[in-house]
N, CA and C atoms as an extended XYZ file, in Angstrom:
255
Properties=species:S:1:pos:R:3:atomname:S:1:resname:S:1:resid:I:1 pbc="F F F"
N        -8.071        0.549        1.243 N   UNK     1
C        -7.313        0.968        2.387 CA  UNK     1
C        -8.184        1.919        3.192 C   UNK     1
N        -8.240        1.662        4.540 N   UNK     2
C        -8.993        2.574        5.275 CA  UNK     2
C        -7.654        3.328        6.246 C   UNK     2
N        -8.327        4.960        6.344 N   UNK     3
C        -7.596        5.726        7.491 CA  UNK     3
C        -8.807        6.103        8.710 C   UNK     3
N        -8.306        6.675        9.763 N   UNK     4
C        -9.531        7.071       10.687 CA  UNK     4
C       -10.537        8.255        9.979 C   UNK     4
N       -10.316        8.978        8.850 N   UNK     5
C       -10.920        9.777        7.964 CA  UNK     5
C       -11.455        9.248        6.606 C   UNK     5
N       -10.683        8.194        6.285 N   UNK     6
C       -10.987        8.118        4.636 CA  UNK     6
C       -10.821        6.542        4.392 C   UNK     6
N       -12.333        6.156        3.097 N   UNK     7
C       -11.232        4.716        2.682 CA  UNK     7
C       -11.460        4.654        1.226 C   UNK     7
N       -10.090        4.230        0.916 N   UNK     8
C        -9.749        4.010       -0.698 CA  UNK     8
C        -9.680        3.236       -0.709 C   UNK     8
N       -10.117        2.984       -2.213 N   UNK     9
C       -10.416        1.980       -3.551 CA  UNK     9
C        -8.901        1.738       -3.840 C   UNK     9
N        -8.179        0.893       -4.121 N   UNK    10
C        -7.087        0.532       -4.929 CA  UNK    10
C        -7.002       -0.590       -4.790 C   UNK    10
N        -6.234       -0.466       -6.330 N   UNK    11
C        -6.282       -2.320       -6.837 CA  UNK    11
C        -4.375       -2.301       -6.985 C   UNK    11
N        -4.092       -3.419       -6.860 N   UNK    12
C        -2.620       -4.067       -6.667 CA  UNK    12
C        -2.659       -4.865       -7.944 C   UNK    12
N        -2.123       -4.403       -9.005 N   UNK    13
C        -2.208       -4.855      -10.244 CA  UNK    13
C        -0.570       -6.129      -10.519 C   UNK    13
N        -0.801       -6.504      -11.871 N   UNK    14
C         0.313       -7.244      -11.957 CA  UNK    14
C         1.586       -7.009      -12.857 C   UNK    14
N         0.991       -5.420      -13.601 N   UNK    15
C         1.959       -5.102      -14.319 CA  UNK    15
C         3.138       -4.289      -13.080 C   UNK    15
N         4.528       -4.599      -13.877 N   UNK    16
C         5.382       -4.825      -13.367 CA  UNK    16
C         6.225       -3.105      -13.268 C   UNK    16
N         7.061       -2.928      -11.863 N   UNK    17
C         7.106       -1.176      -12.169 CA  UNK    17
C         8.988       -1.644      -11.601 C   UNK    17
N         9.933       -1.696      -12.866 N   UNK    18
C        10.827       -1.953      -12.799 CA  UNK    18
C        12.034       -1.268      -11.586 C   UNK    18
N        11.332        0.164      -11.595 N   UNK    19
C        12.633        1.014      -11.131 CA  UNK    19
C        11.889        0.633       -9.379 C   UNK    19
N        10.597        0.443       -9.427 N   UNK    20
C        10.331        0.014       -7.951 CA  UNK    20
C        10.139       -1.017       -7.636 C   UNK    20
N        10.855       -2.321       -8.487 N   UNK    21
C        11.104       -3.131       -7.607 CA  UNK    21
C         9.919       -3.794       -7.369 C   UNK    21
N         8.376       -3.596       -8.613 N   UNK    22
C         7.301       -3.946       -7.621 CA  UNK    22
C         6.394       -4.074       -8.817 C   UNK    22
N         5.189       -4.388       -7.863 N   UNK    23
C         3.811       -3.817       -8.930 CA  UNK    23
C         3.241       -2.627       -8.967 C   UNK    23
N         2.905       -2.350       -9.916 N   UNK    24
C         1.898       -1.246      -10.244 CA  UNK    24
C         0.731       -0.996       -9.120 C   UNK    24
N         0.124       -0.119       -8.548 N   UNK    25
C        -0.628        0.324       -8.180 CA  UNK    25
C        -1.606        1.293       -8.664 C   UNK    25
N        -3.040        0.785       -8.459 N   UNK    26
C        -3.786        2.173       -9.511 CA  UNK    26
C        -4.567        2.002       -8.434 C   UNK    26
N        -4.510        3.712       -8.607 N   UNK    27
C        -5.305        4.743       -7.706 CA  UNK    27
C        -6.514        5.657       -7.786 C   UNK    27
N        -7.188        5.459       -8.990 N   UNK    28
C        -7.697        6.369       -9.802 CA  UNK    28
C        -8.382        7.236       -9.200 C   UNK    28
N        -8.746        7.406       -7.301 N   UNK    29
C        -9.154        8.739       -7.275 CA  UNK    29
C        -8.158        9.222       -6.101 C   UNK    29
N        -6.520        8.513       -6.323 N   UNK    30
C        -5.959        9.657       -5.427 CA  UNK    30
C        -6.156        9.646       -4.297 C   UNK    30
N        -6.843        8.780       -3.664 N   UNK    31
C        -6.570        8.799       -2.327 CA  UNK    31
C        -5.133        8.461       -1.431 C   UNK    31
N        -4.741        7.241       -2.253 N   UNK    32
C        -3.738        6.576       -1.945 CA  UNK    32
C        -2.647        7.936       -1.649 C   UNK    32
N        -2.291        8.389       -2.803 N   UNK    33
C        -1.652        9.531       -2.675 CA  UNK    33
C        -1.269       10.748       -2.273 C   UNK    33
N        -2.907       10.968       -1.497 N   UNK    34
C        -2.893       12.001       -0.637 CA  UNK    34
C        -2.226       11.370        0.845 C   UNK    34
N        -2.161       10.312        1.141 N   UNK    35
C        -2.088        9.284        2.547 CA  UNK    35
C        -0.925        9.290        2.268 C   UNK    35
N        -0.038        8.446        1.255 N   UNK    36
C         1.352        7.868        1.466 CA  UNK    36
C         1.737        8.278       -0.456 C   UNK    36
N         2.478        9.491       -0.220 N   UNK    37
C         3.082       10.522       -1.538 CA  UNK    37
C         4.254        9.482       -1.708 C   UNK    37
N         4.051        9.382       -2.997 N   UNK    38
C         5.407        8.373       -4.056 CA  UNK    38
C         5.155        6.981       -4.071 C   UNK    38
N         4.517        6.783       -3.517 N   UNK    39
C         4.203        5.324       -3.749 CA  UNK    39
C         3.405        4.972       -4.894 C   UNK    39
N         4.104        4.204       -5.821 N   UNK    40
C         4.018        3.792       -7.450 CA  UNK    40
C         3.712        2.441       -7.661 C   UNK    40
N         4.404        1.828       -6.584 N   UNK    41
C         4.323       -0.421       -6.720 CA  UNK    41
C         3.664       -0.615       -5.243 C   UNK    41
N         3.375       -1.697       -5.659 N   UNK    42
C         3.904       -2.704       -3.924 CA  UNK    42
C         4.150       -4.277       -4.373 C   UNK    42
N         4.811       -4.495       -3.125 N   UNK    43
C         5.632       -5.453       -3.371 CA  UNK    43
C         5.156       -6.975       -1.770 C   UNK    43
N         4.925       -7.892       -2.003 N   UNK    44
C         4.934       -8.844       -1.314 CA  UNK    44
C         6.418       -9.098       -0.103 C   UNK    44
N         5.820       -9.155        1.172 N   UNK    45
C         7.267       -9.438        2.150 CA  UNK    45
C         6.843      -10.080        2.834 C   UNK    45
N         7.960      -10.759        3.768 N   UNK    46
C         7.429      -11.704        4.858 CA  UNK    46
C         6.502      -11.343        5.827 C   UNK    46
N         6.477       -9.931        6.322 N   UNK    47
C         5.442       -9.542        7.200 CA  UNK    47
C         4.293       -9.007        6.449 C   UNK    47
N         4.159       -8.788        5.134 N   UNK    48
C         2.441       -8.400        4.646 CA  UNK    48
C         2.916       -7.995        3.263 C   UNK    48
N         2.605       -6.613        3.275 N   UNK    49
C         2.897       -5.981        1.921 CA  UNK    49
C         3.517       -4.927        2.024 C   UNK    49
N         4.657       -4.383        1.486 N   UNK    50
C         5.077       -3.087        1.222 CA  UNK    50
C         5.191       -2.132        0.201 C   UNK    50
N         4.585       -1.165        0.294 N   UNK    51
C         4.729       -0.046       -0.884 CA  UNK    51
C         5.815        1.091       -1.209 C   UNK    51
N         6.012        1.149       -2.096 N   UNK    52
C         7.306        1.337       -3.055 CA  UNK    52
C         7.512        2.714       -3.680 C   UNK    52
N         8.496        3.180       -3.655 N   UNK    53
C         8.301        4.405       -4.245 CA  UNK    53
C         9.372        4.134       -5.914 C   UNK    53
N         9.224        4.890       -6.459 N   UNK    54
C        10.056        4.850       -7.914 CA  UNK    54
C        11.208        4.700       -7.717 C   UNK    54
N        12.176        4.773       -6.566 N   UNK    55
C        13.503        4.217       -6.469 CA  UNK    55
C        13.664        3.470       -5.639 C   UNK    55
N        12.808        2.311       -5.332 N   UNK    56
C        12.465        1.120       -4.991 CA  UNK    56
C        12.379        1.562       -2.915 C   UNK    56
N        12.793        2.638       -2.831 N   UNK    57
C        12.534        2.839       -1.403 CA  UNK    57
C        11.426        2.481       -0.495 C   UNK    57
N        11.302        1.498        0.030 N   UNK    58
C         9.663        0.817        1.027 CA  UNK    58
C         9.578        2.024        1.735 C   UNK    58
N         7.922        2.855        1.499 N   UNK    59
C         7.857        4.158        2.403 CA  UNK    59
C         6.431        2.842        3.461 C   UNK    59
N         5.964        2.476        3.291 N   UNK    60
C         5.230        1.732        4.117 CA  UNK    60
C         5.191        0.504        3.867 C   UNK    60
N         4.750        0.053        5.102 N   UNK    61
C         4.604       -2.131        5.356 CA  UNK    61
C         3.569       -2.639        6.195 C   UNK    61
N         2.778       -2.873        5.322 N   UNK    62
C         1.148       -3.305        6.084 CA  UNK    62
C         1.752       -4.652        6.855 C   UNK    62
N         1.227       -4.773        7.892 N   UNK    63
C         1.805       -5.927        8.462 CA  UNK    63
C         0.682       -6.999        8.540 C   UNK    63
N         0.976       -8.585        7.995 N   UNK    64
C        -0.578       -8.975        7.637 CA  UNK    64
C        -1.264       -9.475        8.789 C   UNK    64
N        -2.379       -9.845        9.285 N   UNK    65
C        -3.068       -9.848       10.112 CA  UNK    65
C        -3.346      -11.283        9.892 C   UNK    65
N        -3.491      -12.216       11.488 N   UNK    66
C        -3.665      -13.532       11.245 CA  UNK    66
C        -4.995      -14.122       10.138 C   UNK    66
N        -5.812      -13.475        9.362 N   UNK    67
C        -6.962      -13.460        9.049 CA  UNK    67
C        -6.567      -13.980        7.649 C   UNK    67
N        -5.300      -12.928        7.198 N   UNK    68
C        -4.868      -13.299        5.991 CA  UNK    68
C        -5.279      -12.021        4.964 C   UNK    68
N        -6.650      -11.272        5.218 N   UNK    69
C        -7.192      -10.822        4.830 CA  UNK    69
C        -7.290       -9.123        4.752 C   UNK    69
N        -6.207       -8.834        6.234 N   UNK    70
C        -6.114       -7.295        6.663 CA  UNK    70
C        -4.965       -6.950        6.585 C   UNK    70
N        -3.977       -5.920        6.604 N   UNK    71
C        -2.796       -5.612        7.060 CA  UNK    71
C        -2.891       -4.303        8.133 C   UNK    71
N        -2.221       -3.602        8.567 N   UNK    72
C        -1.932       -2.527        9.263 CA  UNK    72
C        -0.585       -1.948        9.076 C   UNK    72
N        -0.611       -0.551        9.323 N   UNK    73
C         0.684        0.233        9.351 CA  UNK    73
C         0.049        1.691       10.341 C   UNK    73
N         1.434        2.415       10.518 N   UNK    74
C         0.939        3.534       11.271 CA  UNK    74
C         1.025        4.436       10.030 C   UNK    74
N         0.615        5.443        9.217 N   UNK    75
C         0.595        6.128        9.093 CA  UNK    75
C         0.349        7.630        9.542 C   UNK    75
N         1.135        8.426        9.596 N   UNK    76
C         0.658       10.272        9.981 CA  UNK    76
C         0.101       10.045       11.266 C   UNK    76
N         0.512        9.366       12.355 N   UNK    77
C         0.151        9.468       13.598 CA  UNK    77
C        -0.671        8.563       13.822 C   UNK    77
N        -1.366        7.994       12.570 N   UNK    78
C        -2.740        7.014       12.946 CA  UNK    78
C        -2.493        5.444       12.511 C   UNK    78
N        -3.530        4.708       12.292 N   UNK    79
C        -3.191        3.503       11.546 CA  UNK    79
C        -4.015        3.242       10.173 C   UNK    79
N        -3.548        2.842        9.471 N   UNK    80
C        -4.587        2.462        7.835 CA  UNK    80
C        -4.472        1.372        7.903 C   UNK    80
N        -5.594        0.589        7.223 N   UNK    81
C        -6.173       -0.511        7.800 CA  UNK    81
C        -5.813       -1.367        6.193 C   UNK    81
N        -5.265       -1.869        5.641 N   UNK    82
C        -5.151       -2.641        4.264 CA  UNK    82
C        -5.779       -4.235        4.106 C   UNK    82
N        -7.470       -3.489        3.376 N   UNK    83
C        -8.403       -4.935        3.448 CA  UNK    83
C        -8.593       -5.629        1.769 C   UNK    83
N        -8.249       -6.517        1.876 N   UNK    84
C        -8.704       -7.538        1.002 CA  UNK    84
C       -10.165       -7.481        0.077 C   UNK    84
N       -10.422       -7.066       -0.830 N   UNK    85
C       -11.771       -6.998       -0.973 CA  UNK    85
C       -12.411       -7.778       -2.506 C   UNK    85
């Protein structure tokens, strides 16, 4: 995931995160978390991907990009860029 400051590493895993409704997300250096706080899963939707917090609440929704390959959302005033890698 890229922001206009920062880009993180995270992987969209397949173990399953019941109370959110989603998958697992690993973050291992925290970036994710400093960007978008509570988000635990994400989950597949008709417009891209959305991420999940522990009581299944969607706090963001990358919207996918004709490419297949990118998504977008606004975050904190800006946009993060969600690439395929």
């Amino acid at each position: 995931m890229e922001t206009p400051t920062a880009t993180c590493a995270i992987t969209f895993t397949t173990r399953r995160v019941e109370s959110a409704n989603g998958w697992a997300i690993d973050d291992p250096g925290g970036c994710l978390a400093a960007v978008v706080s509570g988000a635990v899963a994400w989950r597949p939707i008709p417009e891209g991907v959305a991420l999940a917090a522990d009581d299944r609440r969607t706090l963001v929704v990358f919207n996918a990009a004709a490419d297949g390959q990118t998504g977008t959302a606004s975050l904190n005033g800006g946009t993060a860029t969600l690439r395929r890698t």
